[in-house]
ROTOR-583655 format. One record per residue: residue in three letters; x, y, z of N, C-alpha, C in turn. Coordinates in steps of 0.1 Angstrom, whole numbers, plus 2048, in hexadecimal, padded with zeros to 3 digits. Atoms other than C-alpha are relative to their C-alpha. Example, Ala and Ser with C-alpha at 12.3 -4.5 7.8 and 13.67 -1.06 7.14 Angstrom:
// residues 2
ALA8097F480087B7D384E80980C800SER7F77F58008897F58477F880B808
//
This chain:
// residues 521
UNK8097FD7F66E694DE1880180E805UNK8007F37FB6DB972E2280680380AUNK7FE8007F06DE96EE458007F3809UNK7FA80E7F36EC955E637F37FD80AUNK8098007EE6CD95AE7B7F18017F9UNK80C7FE8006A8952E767F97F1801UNK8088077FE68B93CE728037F47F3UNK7FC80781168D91BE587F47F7800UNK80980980466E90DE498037F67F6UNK7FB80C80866F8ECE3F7F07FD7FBUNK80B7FE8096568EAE217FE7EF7FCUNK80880A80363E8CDE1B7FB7FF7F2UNK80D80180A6308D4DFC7F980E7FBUNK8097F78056198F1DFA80480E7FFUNK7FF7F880B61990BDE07FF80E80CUNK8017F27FD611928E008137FC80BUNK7F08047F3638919E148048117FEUNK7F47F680464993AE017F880E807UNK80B7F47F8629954E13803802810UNK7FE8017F2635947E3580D80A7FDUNK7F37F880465B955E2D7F9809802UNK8077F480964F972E1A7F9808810UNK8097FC7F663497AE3A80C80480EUNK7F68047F5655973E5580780C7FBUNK7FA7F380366A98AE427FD810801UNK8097F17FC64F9A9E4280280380FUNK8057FA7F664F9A9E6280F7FE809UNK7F67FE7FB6789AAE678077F1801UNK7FC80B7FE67D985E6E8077FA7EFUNK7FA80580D699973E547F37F1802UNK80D80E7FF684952E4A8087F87F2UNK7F7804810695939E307F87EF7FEUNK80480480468691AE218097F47FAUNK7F880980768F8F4E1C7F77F67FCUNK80680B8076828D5E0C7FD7F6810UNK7FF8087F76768BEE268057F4802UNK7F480B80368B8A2E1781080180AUNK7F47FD8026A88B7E1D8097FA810UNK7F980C7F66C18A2E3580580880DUNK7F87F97F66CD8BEE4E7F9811801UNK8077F48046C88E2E558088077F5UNK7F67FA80D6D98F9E3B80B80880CUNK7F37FF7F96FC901E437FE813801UNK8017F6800701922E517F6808808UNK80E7FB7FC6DF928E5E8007FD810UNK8048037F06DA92CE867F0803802UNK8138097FB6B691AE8D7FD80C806UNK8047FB7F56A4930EA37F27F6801UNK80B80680268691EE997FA7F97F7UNK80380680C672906E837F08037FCUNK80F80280364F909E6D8017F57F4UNK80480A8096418EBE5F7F78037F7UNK80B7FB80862F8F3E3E7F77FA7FFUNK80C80A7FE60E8E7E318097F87F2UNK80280880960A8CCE188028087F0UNK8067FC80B6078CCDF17F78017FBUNK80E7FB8045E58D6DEC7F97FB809UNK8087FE7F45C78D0DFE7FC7F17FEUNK80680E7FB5C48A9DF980A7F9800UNK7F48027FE5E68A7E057FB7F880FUNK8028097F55E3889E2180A7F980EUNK7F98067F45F5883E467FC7EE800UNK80180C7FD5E5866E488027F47F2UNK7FF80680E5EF855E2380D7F8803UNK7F38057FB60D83FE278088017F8UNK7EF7F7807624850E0C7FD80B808UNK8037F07FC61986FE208138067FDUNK7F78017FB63B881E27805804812UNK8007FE7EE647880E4C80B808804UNK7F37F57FB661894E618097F6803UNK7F180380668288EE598037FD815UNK7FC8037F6696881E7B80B80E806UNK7F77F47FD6AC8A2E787F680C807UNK8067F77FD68B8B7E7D7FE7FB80EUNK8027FE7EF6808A4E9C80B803809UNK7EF8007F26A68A5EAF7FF80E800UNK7FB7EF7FC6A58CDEAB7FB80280DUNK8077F97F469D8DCECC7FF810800UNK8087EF80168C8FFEC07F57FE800UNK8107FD80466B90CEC07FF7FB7F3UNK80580180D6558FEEA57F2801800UNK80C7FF803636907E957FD7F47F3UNK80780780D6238F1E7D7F28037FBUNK80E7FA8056098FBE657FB7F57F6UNK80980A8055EF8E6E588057F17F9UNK7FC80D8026018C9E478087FD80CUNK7F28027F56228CFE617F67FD80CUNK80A8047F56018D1E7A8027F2805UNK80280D7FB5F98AEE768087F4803UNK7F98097F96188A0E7380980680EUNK7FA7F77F96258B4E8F7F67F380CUNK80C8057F66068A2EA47FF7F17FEUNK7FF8137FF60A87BE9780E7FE801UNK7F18027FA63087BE9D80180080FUNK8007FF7F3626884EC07FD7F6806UNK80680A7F960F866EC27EE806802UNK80B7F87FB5F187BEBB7F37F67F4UNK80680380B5D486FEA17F68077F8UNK8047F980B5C787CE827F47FA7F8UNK80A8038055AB876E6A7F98067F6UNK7FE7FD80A59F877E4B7EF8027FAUNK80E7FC802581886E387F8803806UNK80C7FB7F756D891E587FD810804UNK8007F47FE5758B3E5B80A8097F4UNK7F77F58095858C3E3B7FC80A7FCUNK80A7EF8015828E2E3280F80A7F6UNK7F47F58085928FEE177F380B800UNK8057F67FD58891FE1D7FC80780AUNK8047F67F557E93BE347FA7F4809UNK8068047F957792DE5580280D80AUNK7FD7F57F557093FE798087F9807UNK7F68087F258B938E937FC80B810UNK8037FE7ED582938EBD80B7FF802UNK7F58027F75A293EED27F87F880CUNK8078057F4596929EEF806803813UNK7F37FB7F15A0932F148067F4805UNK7F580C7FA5BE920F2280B804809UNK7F77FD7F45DA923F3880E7FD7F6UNK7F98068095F1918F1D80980E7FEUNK7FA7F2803612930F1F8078017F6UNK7FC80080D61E927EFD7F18047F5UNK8107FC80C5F992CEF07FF80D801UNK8027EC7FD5F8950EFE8078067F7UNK7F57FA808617959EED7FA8027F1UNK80480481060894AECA7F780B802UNK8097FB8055E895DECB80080D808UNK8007F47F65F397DEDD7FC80C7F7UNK8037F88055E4999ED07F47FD7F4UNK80C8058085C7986EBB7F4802806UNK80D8027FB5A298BEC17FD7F37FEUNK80B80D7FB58C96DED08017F87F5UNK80180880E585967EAB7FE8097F6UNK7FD7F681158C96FE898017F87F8UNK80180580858C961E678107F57FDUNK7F480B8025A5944E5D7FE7FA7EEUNK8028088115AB932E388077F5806UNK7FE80F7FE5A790EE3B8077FC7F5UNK7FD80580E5B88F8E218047F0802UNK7FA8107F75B98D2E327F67F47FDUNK80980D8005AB8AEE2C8007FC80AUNK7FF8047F25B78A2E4B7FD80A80EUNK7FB7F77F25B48AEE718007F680CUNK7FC8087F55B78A5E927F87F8809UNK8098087F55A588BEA78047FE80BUNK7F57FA7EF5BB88AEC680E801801UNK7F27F77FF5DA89AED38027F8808UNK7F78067F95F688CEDF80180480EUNK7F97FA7F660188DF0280580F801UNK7FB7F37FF6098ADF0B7FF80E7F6UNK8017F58085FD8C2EF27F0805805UNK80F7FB7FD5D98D8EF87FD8097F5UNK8067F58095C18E8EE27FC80B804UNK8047ED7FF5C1910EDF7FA8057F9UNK80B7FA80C5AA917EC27FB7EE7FBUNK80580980D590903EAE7FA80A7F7UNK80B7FD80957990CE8F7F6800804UNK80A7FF7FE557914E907FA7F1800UNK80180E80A5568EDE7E8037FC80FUNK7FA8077F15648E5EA180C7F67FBUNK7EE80A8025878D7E92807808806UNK7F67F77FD5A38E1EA18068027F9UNK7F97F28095B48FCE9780E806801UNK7F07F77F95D1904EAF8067F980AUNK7FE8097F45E58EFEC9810804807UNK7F17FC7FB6028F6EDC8027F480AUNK7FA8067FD6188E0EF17FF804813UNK8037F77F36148E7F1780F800807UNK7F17FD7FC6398E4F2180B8077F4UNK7F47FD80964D8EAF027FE80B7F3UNK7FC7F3808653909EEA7F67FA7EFUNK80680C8126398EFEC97F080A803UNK8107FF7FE6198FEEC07FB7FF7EDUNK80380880B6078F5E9E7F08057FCUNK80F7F88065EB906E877FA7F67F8UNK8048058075D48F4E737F980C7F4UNK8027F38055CC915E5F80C8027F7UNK7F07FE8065E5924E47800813805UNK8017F27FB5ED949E5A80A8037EDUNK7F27F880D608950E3C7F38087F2UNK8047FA80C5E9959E227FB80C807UNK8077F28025DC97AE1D7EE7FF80AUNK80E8047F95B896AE287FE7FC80DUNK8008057F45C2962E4980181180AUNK8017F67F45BA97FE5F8097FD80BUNK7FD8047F45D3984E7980D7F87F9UNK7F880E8015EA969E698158067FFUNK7F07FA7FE60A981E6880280480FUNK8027FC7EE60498BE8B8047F1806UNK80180D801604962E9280E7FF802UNK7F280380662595DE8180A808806UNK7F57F57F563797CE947FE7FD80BUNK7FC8077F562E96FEB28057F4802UNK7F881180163A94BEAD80E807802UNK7F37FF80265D95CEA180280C80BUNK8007F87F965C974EBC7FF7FE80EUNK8058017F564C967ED98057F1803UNK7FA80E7FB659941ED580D7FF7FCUNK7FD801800672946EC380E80B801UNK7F97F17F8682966ED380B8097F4UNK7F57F9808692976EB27F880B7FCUNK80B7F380668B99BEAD8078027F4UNK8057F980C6839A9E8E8108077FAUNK7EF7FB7FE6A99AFE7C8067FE7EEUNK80380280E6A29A8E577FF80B7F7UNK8057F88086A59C2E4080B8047F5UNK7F880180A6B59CCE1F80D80A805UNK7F27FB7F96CA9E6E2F8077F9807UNK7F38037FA6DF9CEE3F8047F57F4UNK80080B80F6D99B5E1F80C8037F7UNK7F87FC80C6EC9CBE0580F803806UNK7F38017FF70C9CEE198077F2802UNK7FA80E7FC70F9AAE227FF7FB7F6UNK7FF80A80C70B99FE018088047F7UNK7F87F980271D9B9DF180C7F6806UNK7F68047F67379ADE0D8057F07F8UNK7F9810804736986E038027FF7F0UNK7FB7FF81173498ADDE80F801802UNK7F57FA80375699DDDF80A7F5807UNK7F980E7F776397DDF98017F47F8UNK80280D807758963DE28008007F4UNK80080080775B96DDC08108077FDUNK7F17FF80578296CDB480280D7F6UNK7F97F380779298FDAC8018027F2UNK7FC80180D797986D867F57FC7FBUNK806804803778978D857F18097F3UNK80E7F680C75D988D647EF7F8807UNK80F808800737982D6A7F780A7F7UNK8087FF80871F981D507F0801804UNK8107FD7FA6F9992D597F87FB7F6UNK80C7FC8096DE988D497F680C803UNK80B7F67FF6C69A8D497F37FE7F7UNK80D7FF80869F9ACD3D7FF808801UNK8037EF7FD6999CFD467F680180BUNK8098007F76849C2D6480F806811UNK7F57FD7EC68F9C9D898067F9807UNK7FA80E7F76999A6D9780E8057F7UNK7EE8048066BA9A9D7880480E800UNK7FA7EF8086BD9CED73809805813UNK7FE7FF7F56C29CBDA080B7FA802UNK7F780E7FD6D69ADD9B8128097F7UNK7F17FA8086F09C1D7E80480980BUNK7F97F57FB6F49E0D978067FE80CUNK7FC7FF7F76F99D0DB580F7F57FAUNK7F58088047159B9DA480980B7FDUNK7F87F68027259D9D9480A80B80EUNK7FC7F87F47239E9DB880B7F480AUNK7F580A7F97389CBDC680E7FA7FDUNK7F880580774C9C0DAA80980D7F7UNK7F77F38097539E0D927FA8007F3UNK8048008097479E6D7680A7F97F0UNK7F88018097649D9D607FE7ED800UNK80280E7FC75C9B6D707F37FC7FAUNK8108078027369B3D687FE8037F2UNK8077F78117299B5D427F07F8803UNK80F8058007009B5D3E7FC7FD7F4UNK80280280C6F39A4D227F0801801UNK8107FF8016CE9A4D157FC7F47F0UNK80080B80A6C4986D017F28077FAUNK80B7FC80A6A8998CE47F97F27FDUNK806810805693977CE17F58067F9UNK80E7FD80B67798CCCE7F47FF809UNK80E8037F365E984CED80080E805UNK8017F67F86669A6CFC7F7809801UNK80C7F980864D9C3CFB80A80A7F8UNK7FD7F680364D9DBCE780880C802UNK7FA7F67FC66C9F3CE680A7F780BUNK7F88027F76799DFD018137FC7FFUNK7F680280569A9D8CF780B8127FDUNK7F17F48006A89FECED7FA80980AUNK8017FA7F8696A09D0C8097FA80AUNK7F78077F06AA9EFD268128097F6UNK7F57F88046C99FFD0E7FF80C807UNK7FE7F57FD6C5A1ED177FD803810UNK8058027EF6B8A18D3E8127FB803UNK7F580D8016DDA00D3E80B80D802UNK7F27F58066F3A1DD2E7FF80B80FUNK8027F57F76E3A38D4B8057F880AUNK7FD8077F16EDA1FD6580F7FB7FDUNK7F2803804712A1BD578047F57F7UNK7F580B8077149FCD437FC8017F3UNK80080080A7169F6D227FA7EB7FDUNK80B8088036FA9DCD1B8037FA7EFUNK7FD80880E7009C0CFF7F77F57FCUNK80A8078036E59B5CEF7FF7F47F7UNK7FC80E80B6E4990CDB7F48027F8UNK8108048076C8991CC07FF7F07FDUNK80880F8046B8971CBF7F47FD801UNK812804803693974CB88017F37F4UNK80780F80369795AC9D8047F57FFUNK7FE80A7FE6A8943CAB7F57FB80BUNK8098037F968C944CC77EE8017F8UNK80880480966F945CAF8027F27F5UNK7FF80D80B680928C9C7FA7F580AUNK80680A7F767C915CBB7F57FA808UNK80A8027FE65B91BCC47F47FE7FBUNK80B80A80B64B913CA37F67F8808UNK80C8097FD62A900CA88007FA810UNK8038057EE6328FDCD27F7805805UNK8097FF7F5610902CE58017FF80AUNK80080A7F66168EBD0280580D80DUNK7FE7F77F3620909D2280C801804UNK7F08047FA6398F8D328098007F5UNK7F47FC8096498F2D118058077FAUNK7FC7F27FE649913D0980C805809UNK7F77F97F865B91CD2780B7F9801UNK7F58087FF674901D258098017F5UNK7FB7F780B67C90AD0480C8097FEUNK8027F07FC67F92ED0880D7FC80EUNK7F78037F7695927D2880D7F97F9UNK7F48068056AD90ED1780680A7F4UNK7F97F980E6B3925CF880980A808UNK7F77F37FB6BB940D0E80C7FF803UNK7F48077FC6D692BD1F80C8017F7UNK7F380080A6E4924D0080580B7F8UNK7FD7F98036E4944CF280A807808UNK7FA7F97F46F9952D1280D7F87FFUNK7F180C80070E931D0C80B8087F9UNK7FA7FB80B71A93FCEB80780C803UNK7FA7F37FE71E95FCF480B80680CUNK7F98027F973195BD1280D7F67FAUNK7F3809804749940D0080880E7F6UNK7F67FA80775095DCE680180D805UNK7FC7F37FD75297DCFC8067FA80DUNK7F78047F476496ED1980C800805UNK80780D7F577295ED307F380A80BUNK8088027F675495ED498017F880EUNK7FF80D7F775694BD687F0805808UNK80F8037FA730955D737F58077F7UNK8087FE80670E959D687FA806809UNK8087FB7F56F7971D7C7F47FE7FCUNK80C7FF8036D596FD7C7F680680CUNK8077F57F96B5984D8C7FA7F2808UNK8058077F86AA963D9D7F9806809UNK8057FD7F2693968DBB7F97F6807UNK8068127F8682950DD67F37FE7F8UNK80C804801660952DC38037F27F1UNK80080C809669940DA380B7F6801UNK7FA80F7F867F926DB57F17F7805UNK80B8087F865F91EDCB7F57F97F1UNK80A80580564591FDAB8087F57F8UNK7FD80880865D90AD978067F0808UNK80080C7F665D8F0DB68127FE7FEUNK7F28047FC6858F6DBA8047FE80EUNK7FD8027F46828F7DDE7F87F580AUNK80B8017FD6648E6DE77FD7ED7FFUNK7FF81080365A8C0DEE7F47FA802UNK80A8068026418B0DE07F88097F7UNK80B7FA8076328D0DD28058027EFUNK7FE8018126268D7DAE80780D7F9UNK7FA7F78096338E9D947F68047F9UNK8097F480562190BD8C8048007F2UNK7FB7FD80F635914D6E80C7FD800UNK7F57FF7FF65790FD6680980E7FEUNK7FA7F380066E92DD6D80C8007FAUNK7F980380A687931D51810805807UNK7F97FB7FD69F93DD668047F7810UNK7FC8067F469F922D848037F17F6UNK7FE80C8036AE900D7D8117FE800UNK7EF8048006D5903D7C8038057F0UNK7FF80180D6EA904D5F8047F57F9UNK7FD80A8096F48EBD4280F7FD803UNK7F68047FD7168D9D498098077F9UNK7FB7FC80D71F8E6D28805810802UNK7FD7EF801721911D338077F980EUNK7F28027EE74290DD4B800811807UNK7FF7F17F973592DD5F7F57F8808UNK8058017F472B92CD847F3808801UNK80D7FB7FE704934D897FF80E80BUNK7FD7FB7EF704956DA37F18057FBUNK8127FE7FF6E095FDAF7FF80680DUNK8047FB7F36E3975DCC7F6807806UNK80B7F77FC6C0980DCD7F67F27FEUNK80480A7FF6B695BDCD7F580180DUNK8078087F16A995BDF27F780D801UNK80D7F47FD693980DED7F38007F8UNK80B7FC807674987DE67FE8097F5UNK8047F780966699FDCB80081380BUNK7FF7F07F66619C0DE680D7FF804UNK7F67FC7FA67F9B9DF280D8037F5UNK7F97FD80C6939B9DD07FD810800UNK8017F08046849DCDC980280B80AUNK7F87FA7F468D9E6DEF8128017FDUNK7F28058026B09DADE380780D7F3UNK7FE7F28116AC9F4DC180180A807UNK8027F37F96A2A0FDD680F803805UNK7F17FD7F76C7A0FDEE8097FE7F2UNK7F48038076D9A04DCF7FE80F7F9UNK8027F780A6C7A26DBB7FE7FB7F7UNK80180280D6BAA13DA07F080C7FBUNK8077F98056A1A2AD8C7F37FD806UNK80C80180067EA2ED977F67F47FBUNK806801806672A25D7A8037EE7F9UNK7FB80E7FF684A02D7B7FE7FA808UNK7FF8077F06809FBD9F7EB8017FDUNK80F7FE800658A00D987FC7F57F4UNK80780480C6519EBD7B7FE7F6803UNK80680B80663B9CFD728087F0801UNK7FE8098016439AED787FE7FE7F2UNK80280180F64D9A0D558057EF7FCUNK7FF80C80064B97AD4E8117FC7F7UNK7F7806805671969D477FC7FE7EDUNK80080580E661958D237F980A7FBUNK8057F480B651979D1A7F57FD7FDUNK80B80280763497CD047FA7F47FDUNK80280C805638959CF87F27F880AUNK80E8077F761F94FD1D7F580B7FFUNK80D7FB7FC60796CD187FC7FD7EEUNK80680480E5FF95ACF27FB7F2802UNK8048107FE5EF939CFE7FF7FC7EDUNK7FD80480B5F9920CE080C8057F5UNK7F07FC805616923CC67FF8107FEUNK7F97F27FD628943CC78068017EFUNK7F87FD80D62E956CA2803811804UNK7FC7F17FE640976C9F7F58097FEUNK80F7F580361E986C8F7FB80080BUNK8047FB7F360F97FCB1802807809UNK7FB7F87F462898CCC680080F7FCUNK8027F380562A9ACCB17F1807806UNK80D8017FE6059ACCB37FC803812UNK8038027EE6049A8CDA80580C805UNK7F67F77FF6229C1CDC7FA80F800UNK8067F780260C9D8CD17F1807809UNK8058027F55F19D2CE680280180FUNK7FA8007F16039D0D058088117FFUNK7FE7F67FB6139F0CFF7F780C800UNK80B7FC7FE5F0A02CFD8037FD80CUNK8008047F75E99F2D1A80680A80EUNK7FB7FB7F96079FDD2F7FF80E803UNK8037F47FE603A1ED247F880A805UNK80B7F97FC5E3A26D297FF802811UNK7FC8047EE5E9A17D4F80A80E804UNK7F47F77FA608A2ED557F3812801UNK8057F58065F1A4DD437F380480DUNK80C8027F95CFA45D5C80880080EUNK7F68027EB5EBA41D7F7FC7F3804UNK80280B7FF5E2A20D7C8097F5804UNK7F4808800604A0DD778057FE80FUNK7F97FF7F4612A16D987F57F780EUNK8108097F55EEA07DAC8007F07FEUNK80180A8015F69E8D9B80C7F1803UNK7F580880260A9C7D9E80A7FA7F7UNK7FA80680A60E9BBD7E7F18027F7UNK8088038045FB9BFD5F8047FB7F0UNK7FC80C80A5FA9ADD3D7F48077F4UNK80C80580B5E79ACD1A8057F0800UNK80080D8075E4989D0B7F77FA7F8UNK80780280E5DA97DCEB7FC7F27FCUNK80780E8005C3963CE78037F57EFUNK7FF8058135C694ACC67EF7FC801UNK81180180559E94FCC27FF80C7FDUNK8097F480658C965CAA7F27FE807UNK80B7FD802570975CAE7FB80B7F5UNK80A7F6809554987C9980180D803UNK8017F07FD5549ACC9A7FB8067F2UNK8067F28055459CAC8880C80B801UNK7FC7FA7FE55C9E8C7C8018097F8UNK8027F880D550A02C677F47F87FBUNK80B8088075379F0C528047F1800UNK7F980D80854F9D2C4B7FF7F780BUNK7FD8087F85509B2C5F80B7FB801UNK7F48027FF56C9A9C717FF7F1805UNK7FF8057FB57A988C7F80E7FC803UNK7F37FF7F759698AC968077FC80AUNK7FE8047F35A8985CB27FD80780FUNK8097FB7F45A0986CD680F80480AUNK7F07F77F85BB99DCED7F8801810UNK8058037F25B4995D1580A80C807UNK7F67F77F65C39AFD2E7FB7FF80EUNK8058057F55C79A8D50809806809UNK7F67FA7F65D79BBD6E7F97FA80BUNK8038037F05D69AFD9280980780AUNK7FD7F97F55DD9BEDB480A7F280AUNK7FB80D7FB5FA9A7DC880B80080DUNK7F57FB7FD6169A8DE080E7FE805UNK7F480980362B98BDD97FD7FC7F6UNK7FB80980B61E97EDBA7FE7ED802UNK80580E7FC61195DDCC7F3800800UNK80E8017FC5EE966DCE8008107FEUNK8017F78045E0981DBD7EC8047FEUNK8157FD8015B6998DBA8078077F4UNK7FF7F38095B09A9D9D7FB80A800UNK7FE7F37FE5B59CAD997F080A7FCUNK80E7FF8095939DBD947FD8107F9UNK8057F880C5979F4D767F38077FDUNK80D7FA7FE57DA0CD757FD7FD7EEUNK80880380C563A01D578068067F1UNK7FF7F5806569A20D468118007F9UNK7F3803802590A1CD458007F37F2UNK7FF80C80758D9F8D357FE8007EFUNK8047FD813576A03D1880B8067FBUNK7F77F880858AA1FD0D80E7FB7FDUNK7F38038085ADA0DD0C7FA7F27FAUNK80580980C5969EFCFC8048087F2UNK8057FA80B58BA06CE38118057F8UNK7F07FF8005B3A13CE18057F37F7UNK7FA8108055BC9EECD97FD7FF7EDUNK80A8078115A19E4CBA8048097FAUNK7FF7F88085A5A07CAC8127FE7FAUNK7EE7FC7FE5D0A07CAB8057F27FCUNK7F980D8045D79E0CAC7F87F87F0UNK80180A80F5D19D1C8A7FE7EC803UNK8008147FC5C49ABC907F77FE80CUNK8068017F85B09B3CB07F38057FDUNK80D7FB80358C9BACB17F87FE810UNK80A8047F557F9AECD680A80280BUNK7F28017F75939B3CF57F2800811UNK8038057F35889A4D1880580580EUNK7FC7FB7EE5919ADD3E7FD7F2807UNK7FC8087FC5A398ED4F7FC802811UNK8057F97F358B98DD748027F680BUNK80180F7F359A96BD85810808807UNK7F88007F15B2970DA380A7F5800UNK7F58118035D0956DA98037FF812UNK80580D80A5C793EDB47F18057FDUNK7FB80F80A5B7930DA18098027F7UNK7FB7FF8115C393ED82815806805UNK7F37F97FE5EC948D847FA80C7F8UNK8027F38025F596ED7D8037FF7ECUNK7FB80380C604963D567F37F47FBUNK80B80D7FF5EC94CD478077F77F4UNK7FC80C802606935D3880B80680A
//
């Protein structure tokens, strides 16, 4: 656990729980995240306050009788609580309030009315918000009457309520979700709740992060003790090796880099030589074909990534049993692929599986360490910055755990990935070349298993189709795409067909996530 003092959302289900954090933390407040199952609060943690998440998707039901309800631990707390749209309604039928189904649902932009009131917990909530401003709905159910003691402070244009606070006690309850991007206002919302109800200032930040962790690592991890990094050349492990080295020593930590053949292009004697500038001496396992053996004729996504994940394990097994002893495994973990891989989360689905959340096999006798488990993506490369990791490390591209193998929808052969490899590093370059890279969040080729017809020279071609897609983001939960000037697109099209051998048609990827995720397997 980062820190002893903050806010603890207890997650229902939906896919935006990890935006509330994420939104709490920007704005200085610690924020940490539990299952709604989970039997207690987490040890360690001093409450100041609770938020009830929403549901798992939008035909997620209070009124269903598997629904799930609040645990007996959440009602005994006596803190401020907020609840948002699923937490809303049970927040308001545990009171004795009543709910209802199908009459008023709604996903999408709505307007929200503040309504006048005397309500001195409702002031607090909407202090500093105009009359009215935009809201994102996402709810089947809402409210038909309020319990004793509660009053409404906002509805919708729809005339649902929207907003309700408690008239004696520190409870108030959105039927909105403030945590998305689409919610005007909705971080403003959230800093007054933890501010104004729940009296904790703003005290969250990586400069106090990197000495306290620093600090406990060196507390909790036995003097004799070796740990084994896995590294990609991304920023979550390349953050995770330096700050281990800066705690432990460099004679204690070795970074390995598992070659699965998925990499891009080059990647492999560039994280070498990135590794060597930063002190260590980087050991690489080749096993591209033991990971192409095993992905033979796999299509399926998830099986892909499970795969791909388990091999890795076992390759790390091996190699730890014969360059050892080990007694830990580090990894670049972070809170986003715990949440998409529904490790924290109750009731919600599973996005993708993240090759790098799940524990380890009984079988590798080394302790899992993950002390970048509970941060975000900005705040990892906040973490590079104080540590001094390179620019040019601390700035890069989000890069998918299974590699290439999800931007090749259907089975994965080495000619592909070559093929793609090649593709993608066009791509990148042209981006870096145009000042593009740095404007963006994340961008991708990916290589379709469909020909098409083309013309080249006189001769007819029939080829493959190469998709490129960058989007603008700033967690990686919900992403616009990036909008590439016209002119840009052709010319590193034209770059592609001419240079990549096997391509002949290349697309521009223009969906947003949601719907579509940022990987499209």
């Amino acid at each position: 656990m980062p820190t002893t003092a903050g806010l603890l959302i207890v997650d229902f289900g939906s896919q935006y729980t990890l935006l509330i954090a994420k939104r709490l933390r920007e704005s200085g407040i610690y924020s940490e995240i539990v299952a709604a199952q989970h039997c207690s609060l987490p040890p360690g943690l001093s409450c100041a306050g609770l938020i009830l998440s929403g549901g798992p998707g939008f035909i997620a039901s209070t009124t269903s009788e598997h629904h799930t309800a609040l645990l007996s631990w959440v009602q005994g707390l006596r803190v401020p609580i907020l609840g948002i749209c699923y937490g809303m309604q049970l927040l308001v039928a545990a009171a004795g309030g009543e709910l209802r189904s199908h009459q008023k649902s709604e996903c999408g932009h709505a307007t929200l009315d503040w309504l006048a009131h005397e309500n001195s917990f409702g002031k607090l909530l909407s202090a500093g918000l105009p009359e009215q401003h935009s809201v994102w709905m996402s709810h089947f159910d809402d409210i038909k009457s309020l319990p004793r003691g509660f009053e409404v402070i906002a509805r919708t244009a729809e005339g649902v309520i929207a907003a309700v606070c408690h008239q004696d006690a520190a409870i108030a309850a959105v039927q909105f979700h403030p945590e998305v991007s689409h919610t005007a206002y909705g971080a403003t919302l959230l800093r007054n709740f933890a501010q104004g109800f729940c009296k904790l200032t703003p005290a969250w930040q990586m400069e106090e992060f990197l000495p306290r962790t620093i600090a406990r690592l060196q507390a909790e991890i036995p003097p004799s003790a070796r740990v084994l990094v896995a590294v990609s050349g991304g920023v979550d492990s390349s953050v995770l090796a330096l700050l281990l080295k800066k705690a432990l020593g460099n004679q204690r930590v070795s970074a390995v880099m598992v070659d699965s053949g998925l990499q891009r292009r080059g990647e492999v004697s560039w994280v070498r030589e990135q590794f060597a500038a930063l002190g260590f001496s980087l050991q690489v396992i080749p096993a591209s074909r033991e990971f192409f053996a095993a992905l033979h004729g796999v299509a399926e996504p998830e099986a892909k990534r499970k795969i791909i994940g388990h091999l890795f394990i076992r390759v790390l097994s091996a190699f730890a049993r014969d360059h050892g002893p080990f007694a830990y495994l580090g990894q670049g973990t972070l809170y986003p692929d715990v949440i998409e891989s529904a490790g924290g989360a109750s009731g919600a689905q599973v996005i993708k599986s993240h090759h790098n959340v799940g524990g380890l096999p009984e079988s590798l006798a080394l302790t899992l360490l993950e002390p970048l488990r509970f941060l975000f993506k900005d705040e990892v490369r906040r973490l590079g910055v104080l540590l001094e990791l390179p620019a040019e490390l601390v700035n890069r591209h989000p890069f998918p755990g299974p590699g290439l193998a999800v931007r090749i929808p259907g089975a994965v052969t080495a000619a592909a990935v070559e093929t793609l490899q090649h593709a993608d590093a066009i791509f990148t370059r042209a981006l870096k070349e145009a000042g593009y890279y740095a404007q963006i969040w994340q961008a991708a080729a990916i290589l379709l298993p469909v020909k098409s017809v083309g013309v080249m020279g006189d001769n007819r071609t029939y080829q493959q189709v190469c998709v490129l897609r960058a989007v603008l983001s700033e967690d990686g939960m919900t992403a616009t795409v990036s909008e590439l000037p016209l002119s840009f697109l052709t010319a590193t099209a034209g770059k592609i067909i001419a240079e990549v051998p096997g391509i002949n048609r290349v697309l521009y990827d223009v969906t947003s996530k949601p719907p579509a995720t940022i990987e499209w397997e």
